[in-house]
PABA-966945 format. One record per residue (C-alpha): residue in one letter; x, y, z. Coordinates in Angstrom, 1 decimal. Each point is the difference from the previous one (the first is absolute). Layout:
BEGIN
residuo  X  Y  Z
A  X  Y  Z .
...
***
This chain:
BEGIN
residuo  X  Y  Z
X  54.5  26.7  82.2 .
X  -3.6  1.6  0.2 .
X  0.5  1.8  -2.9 .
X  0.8  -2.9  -2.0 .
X  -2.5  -1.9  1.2 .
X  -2.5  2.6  -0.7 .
X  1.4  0.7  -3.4 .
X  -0.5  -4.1  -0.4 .
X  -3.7  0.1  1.1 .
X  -0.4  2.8  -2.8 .
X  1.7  -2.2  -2.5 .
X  -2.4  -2.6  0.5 .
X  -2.9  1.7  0.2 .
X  -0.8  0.5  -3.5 .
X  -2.8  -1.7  -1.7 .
X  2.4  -1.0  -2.6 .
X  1.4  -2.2  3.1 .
X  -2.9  -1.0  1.8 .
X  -1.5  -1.1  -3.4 .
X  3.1  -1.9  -1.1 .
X  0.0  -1.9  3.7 .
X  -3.0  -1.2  0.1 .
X  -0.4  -1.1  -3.7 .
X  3.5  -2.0  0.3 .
X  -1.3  -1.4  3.4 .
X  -3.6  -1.6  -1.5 .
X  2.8  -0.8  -3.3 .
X  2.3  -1.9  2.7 .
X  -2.4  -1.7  2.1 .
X  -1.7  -1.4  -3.6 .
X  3.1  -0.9  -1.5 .
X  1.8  -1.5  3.1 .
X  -3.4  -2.2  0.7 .
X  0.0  -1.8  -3.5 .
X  2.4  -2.9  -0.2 .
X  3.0  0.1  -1.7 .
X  0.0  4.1  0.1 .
X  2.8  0.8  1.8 .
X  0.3  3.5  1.7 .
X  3.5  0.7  -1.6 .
X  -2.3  -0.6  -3.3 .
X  -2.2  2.3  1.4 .
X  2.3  2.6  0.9 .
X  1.7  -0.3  -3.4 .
X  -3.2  0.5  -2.4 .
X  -0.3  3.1  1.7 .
X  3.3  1.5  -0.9 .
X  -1.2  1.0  -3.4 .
X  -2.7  1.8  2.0 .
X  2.7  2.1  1.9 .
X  0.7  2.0  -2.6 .
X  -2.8  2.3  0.0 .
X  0.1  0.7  3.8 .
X  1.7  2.1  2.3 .
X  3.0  -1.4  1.7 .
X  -1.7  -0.7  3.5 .
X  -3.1  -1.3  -1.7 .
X  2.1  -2.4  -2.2 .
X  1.2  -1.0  3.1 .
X  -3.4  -0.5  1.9 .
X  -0.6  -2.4  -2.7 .
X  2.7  -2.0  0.7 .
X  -0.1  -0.1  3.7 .
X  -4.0  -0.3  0.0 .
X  -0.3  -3.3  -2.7 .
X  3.1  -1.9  1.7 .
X  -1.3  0.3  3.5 .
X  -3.4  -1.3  -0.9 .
X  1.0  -2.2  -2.7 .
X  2.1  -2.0  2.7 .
X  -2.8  -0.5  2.4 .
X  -2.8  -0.7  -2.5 .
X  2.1  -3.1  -1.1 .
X  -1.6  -1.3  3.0 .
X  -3.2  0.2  -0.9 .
X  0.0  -3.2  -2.8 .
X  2.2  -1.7  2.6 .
X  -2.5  -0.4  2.5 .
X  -2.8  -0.5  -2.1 .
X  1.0  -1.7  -2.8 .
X  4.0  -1.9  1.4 .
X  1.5  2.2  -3.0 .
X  2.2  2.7  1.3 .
X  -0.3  3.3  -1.7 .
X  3.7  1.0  0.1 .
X  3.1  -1.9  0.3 .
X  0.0  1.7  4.1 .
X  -3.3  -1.8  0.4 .
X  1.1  -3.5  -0.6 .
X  2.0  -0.1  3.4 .
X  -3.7  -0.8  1.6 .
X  -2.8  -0.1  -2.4 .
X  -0.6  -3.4  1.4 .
X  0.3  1.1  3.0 .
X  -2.7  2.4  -0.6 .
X  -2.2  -2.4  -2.1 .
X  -0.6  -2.3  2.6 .
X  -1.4  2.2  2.1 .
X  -2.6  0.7  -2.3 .
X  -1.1  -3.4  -0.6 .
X  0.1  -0.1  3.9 .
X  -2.9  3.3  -0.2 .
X  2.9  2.2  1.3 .
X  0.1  2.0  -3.5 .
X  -0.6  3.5  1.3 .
X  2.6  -0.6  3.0 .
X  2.7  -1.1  -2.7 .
X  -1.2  3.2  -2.9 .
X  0.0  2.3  3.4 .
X  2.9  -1.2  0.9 .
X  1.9  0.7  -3.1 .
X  -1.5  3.4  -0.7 .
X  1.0  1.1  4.1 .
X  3.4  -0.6  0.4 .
X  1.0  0.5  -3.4 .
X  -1.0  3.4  0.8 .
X  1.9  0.2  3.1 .
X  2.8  -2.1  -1.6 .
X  0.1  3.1  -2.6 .
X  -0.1  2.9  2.6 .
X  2.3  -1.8  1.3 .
X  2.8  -0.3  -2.6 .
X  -1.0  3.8  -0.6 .
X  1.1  1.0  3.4 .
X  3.3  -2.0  -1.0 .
X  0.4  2.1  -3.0 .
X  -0.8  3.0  2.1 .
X  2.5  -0.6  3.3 .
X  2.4  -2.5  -1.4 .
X  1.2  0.6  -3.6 .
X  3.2  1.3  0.7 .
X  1.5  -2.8  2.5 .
X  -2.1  -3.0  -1.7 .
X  1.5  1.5  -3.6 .
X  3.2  -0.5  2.1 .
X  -0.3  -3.7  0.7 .
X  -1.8  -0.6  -3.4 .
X  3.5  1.6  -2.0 .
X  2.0  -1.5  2.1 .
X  -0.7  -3.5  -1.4 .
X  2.2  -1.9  -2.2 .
X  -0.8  -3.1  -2.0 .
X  0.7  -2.2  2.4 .
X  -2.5  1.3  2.2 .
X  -2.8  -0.3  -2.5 .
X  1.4  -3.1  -1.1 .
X  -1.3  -1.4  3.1 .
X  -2.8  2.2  0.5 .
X  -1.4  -1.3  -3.3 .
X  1.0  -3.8  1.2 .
X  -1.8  0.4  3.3 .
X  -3.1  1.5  -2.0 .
X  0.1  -3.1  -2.1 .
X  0.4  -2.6  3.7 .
X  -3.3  1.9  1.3 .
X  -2.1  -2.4  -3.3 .
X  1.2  -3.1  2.4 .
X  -0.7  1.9  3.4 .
X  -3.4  0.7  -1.0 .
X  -0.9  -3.1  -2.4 .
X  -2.9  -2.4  1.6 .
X  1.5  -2.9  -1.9 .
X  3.2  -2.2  0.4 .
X  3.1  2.6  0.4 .
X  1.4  -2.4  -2.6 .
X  -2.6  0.8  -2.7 .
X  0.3  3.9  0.7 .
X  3.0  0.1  -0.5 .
X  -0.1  -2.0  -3.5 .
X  -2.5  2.7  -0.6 .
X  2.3  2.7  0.6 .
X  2.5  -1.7  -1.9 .
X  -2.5  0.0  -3.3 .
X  -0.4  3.6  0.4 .
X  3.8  0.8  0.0 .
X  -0.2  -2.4  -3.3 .
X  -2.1  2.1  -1.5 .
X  1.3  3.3  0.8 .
X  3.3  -1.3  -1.9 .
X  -1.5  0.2  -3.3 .
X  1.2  2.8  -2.0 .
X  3.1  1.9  -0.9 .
X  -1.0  2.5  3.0 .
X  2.7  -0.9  2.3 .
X  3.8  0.4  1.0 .
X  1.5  -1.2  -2.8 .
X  -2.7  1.0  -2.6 .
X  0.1  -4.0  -1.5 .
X  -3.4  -0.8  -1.3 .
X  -1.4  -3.6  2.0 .
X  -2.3  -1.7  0.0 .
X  -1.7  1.7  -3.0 .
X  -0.2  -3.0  -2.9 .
X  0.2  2.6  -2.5 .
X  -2.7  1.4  1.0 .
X  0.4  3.9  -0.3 .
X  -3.0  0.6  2.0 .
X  1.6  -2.1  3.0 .
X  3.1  2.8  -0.3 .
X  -1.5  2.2  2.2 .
X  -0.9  -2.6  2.5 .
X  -2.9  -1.3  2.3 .
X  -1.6  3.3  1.1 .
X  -1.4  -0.7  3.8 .
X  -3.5  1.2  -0.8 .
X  -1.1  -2.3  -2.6 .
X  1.3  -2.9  2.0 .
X  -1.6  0.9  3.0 .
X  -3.3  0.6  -1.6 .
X  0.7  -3.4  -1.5 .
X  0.8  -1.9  3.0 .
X  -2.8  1.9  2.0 .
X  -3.2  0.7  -2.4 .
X  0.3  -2.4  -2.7 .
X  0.7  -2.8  2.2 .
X  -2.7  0.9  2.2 .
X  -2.7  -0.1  -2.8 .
X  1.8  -3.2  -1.2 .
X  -0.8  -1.5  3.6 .
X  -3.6  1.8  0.0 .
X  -0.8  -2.2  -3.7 .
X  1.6  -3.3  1.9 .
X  -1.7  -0.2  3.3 .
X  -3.8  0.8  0.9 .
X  -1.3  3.7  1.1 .
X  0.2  0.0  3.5 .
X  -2.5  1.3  2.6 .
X  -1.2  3.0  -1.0 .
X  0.8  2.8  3.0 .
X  -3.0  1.3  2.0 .
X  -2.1  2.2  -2.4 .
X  0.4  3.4  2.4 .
X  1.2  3.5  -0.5 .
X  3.1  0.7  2.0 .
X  0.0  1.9  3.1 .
X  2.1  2.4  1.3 .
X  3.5  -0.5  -1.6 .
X  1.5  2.3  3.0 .
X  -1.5  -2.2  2.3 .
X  2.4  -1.5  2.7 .
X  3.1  1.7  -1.6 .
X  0.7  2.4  3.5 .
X  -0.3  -3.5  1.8 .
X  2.5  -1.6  -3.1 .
X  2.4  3.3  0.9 .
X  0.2  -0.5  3.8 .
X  0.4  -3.5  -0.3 .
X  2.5  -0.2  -2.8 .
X  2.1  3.2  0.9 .
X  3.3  -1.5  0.0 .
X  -0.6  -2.0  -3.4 .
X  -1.4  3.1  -1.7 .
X  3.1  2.4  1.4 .
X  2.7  -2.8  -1.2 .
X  -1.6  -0.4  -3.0 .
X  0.0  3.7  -0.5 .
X  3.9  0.3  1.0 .
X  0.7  -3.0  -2.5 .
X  -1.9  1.8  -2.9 .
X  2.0  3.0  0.6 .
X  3.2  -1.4  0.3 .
X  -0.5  -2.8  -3.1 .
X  -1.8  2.8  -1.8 .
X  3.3  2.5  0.5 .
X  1.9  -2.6  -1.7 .
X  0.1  0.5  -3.6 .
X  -1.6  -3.3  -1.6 .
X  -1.6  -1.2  2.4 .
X  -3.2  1.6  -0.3 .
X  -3.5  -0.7  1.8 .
X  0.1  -3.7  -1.0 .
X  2.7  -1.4  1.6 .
X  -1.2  1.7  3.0 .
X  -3.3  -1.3  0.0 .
X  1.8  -3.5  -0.5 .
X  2.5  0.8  3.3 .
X  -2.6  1.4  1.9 .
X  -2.6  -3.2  -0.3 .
X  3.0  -2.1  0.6 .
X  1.0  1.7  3.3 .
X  -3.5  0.2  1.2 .
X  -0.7  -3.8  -0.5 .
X  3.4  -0.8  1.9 .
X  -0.3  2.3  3.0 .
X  -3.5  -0.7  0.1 .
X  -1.5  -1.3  3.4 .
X  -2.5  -2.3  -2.1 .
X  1.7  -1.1  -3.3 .
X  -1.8  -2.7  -0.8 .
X  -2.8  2.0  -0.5 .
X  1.6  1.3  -3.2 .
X  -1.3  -0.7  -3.5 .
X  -3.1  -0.8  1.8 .
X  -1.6  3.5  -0.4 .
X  1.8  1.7  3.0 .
X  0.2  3.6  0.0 .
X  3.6  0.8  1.6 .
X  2.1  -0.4  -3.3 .
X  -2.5  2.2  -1.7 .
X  0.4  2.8  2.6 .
X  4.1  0.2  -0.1 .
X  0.6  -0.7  -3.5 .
X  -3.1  2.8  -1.2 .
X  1.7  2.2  2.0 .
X  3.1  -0.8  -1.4 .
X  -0.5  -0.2  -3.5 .
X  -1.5  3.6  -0.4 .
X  3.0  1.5  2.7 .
X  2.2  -1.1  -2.4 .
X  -1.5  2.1  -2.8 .
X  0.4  3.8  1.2 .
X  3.4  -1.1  2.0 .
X  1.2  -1.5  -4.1 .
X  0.1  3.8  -0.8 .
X  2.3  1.1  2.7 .
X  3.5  -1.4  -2.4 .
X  -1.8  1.2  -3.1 .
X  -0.6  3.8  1.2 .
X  3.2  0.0  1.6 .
X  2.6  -1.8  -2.2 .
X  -2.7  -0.6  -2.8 .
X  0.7  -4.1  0.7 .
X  -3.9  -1.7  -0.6 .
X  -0.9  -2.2  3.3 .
X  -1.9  -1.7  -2.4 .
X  -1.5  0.3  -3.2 .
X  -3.0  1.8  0.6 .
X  2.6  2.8  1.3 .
X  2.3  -0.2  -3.2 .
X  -3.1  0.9  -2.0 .
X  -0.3  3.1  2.5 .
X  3.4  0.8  -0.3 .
X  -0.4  0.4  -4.1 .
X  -2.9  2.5  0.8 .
X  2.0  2.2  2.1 .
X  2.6  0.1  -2.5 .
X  -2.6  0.9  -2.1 .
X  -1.6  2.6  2.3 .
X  3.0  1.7  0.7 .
X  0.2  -1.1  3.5 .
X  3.6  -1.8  -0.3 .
X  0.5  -2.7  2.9 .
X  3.0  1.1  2.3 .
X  0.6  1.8  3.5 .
X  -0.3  3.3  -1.5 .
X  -3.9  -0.9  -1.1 .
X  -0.7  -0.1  4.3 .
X  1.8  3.7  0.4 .
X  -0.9  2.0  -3.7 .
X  -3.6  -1.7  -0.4 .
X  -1.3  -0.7  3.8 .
X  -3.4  0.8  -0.5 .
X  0.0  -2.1  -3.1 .
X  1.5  -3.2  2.8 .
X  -2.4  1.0  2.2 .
X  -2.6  -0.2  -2.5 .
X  0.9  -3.4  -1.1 .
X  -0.4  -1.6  3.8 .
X  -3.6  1.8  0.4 .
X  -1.1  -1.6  -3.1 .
X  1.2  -3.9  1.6 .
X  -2.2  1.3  3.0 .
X  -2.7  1.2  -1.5 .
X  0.1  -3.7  -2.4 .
X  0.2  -2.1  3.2 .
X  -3.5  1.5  1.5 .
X  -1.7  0.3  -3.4 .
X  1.3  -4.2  -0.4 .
X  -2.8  -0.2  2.6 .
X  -3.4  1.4  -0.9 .
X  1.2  -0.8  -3.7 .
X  0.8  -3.6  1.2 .
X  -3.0  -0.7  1.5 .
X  -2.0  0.9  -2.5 .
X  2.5  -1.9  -2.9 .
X  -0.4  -3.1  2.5 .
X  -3.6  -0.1  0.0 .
X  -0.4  0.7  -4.2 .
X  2.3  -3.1  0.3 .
X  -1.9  -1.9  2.5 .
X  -3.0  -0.7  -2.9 .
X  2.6  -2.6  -1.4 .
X  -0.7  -2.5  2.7 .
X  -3.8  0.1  -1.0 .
X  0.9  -1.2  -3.7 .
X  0.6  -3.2  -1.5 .
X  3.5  -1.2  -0.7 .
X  -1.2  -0.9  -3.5 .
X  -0.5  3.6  -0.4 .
X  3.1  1.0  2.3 .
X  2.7  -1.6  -1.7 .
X  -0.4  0.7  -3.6 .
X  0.2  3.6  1.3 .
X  3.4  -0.9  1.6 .
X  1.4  -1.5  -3.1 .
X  -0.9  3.2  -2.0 .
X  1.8  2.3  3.1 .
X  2.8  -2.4  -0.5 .
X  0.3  0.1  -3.5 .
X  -0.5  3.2  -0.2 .
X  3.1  1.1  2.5 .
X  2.2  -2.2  -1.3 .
X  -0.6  1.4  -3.6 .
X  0.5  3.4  1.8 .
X  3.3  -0.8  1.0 .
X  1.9  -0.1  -2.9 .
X  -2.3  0.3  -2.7 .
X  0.1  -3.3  -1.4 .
X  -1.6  -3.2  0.1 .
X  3.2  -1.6  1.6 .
X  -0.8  1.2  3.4 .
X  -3.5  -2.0  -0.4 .
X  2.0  -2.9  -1.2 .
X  2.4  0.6  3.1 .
X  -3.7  0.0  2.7 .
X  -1.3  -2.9  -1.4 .
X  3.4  -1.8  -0.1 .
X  0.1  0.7  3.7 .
X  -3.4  -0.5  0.9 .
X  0.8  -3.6  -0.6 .
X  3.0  -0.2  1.4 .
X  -1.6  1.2  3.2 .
X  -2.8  -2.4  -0.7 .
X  2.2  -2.7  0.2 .
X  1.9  1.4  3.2 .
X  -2.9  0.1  2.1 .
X  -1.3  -3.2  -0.7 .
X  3.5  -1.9  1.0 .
X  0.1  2.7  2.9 .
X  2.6  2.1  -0.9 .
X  -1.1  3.7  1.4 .
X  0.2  2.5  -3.6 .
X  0.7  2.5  2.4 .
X  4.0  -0.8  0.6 .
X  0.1  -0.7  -3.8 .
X  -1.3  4.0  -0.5 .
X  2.4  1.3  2.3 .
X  2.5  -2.1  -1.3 .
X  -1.0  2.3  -3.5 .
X  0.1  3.4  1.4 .
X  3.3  -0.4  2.1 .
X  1.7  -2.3  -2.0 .
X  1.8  3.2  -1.7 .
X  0.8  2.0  3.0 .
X  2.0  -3.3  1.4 .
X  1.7  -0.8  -3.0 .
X  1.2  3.4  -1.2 .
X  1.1  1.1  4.1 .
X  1.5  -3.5  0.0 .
X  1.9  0.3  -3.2 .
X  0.8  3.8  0.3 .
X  1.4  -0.8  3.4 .
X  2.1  -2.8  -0.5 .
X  1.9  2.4  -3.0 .
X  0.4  2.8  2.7 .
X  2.0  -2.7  2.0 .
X  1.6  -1.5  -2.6 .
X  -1.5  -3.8  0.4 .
X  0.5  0.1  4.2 .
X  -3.1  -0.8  2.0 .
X  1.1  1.3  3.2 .
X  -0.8  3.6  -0.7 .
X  -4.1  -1.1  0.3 .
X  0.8  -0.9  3.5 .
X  2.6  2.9  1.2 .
X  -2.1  2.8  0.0 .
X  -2.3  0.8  3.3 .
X  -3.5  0.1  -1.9 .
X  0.9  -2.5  -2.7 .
X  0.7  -2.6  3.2 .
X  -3.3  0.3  1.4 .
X  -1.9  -0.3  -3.1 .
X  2.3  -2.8  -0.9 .
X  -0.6  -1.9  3.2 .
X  -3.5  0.7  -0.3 .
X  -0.8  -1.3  -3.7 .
X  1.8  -3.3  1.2 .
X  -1.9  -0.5  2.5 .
X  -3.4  0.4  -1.5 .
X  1.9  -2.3  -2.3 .
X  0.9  -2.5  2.6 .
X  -3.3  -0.1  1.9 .
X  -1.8  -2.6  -2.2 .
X  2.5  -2.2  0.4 .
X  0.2  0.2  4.0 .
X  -3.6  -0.1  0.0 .
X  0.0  -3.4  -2.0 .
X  2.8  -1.1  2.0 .
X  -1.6  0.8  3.4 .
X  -2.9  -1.7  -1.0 .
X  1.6  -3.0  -1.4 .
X  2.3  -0.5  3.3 .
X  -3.2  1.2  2.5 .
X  -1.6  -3.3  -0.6 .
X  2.9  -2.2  0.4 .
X  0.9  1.9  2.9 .
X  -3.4  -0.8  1.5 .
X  -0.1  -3.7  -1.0 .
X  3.0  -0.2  1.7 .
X  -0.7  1.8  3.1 .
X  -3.3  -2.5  0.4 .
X  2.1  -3.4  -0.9 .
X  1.6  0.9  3.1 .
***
């Protein structure tokens, strides 16, 4: 094991490597930090890139932009409500209201911190537990992510600030929209109108920069500029984060076990962890009604898990070559293309190579840092500008992406579309936030719903017989259930006291 290791330190320590790591970090954290960049955009302009690098430097580029990519999504989120990445949107409220409260540099700290841990973490994972977590992760059927997928979608009510009713019309909106297309079971095009562009369907990016950026700039024309925040540079951005860590120990370490174990699964990917992790930190918090207010927990457990999930999405794809999530399909092309096929024999015949690959998560995780900071406080000159000059930038970013994504002008048709569609939402208090995850999910459910009920013939009661598939089952119903006993308990809590005082 030495001898790998130290044939792995040699591999990395070329300048080809060192150069290729740092440029695809500063590429990641400015990519990930503009809205409606996503970092599996960023990780797939780079591809083209690959081809005139080594194999482990091709790599580093990979591994470097997607780690920081993920955590600078935070950055617009706190400063500007306008998530980064689709991972980002579990708490970008979350983390702007802390910085209208002043708390800006405890929020940015808070993100850079324990998405670095969160990423050492998940690199341990890959490390230690490939083999048995590669285990549970095969071992899954449809039914199982069936209701994996469902519960994912029951965390938009969990975590919604608004009626549960309203979220989950939200939700329902989204799974609309992900219907459109001839991209599912039974290859029928609906919902398209003719339309040939609407064949492909909704892609999730353009409507969440809709729903997110537009709509925010359509709210900044419509209302009058707020306060403007204290005219000071930001202090330390480390500041308070070793108090944060002791205090928060347990939510950071389960939202590092849920990022590894959500990021193992292939699919799932860092934003459905980041949406789990809020939710579980706002319902086994001691104090959560001080979420949405600007309170720091959610951000702790659900930045930790988010970039966890990350290095653990690579332990299917090197092993079986199954993507955890996109970003790790687009890693698995380039070691196709590298030579370095995914398999068991790639841990046995090219060791160093492995080894290689979990030095270069490490080494990401503490450059995130230093690199962060300094990211975070180029950023931080956006609070001192107007938003007449702000958001005209935002509509170009946003244009500009959505062009990016397919090359067309549909995609800026498909933003704007959605920008008023979340305008709307918001107003009438619907949170766009179910209706997103309802997007990016809606797929996953319906194909593991569909697939499933062939593979037992039109019977339900295979999605309950088996062990894992039971628990997940009983779990999605009752996230599904617990608006209604909530508004039930509520309902009956008053009569109960009215009559308890009549007598």
């Amino acid at each position: 094991m030495l001898k790998t290791l130290i044939e792995a330190f040699a591999l990395i320590s070329t300048w080809e490597v060192i150069i290729a790591m740092v440029a695809a970090s500063v590429y990641g954290l400015v990519i990930g930090s503009l809205p409606g960049l996503s970092a599996t955009m960023a990780t797939a302009l780079l591809v083209p890139v690959t081809f005139y690098l080594s194999p482990i430097a091709a790599i580093a580029t990979i591994v470097a932009a997607s780690s920081m990519a993920i955590f600078s999504g935070d950055i617009p989120g706190a400063l500007l409500r306008i998530p980064g990445t689709p991972a980002s949107a579990a708490y970008a409220d979350e983390a702007y209201a802390m910085t209208r409260k002043g708390q800006a540099e405890l929020a940015l700290g808070a993100g850079v911190w324990f998405s670095a841990v969160g990423g050492i973490a998940g690199v341990l994972s890959l490390m230690i537990l490939a083999p048995p977590l590669a285990e549970i992760a095969l071992s899954f059927s449809t039914f199982e992510y069936f209701w994996l997928a469902l519960l994912g979608l029951m965390c938009a009510t969990l975590v919604a600030r608004s009626s549960p009713v309203k979220a989950i019309a939200g939700m329902f909106l989204g799974l609309l929209v992900s219907c459109v297309g001839i991209e599912n079971p039974g290859g029928v095009p609906r919902f398209t109108f003719g339309l040939t562009d609407l064949f492909g369907g909704i892609e999730p990016i353009p409507a969440l920069v809709g729903v997110f950026a537009v709509a925010q700039v359509m709210r900044a024309m419509l209302t009058p500029e707020p306060p403007p925040l204290p005219r000071r540079k930001f202090g330390s951005i480390m500041a308070g984060q070793w108090k944060l860590t002791k205090k928060y120990h347990w939510q950071m370490t389960r939202g590092n076990i849920v990022g590894i174990i959500i990021g193992v699964l292939p699919g799932a990917g860092a934003d459905m962890a980041a949406w789990v992790s809020y939710a579980m930190s706002k319902r086994f918090s001691k104090e959560p009604e001080k979420f949405g207010t600007g309170h720091v927990e959610g951000l702790v457990e659900a930045g930790a898990s988010n970039n966890a999930s990350i290095a653990s999405g690579w332990v299917p794809s090197l092993l079986f070559g199954i993507p955890g999530d996109t970003i790790a399909a687009i890693a698995i092309g380039v070691l196709y293309m590298k030579g370095l096929n995914p398999g068991p024999t790639l841990f046995t015949e090219k060791a160093s190579s492995m080894y290689a690959i979990y030095l270069m998560f490490i080494i990401a995780n503490i450059l995130m840092i230093p690199l962060g900071i300094a990211m975070i406080r180029i950023a931080a000159y956006i609070l001192l500008a107007p938003r007449s000059a702000i958001m005209p930038i935002i509509m170009l970013c946003c244009a500009v992406g959505s062009f990016a994504i397919g090359n067309n002008m549909f995609g800026v048709v498909t933003v704007a579309a959605f920008g008023v569609i979340g305008y709307v939402m918001e107003a009438n208090g619907y949170p766009v936030a179910a209706m997103v995850l309802g997007i990016v999910m809606g797929t996953m459910v319906e194909q593991a719903f569909v697939t499933s009920l062939i593979k037992s013939d039109g019977s339900i009661l295979p999605f309950f017989e088996r062990p894992v598939a039971a628990i997940l089952a009983a779990m999605a119903i009752g996230a599904l259930l617990w608006p209604v006993m909530v508004w039930v308990w509520r309902k009956l809590k008053p009569a109960q006291t009215a009559a308890a005082t009549g007598r």
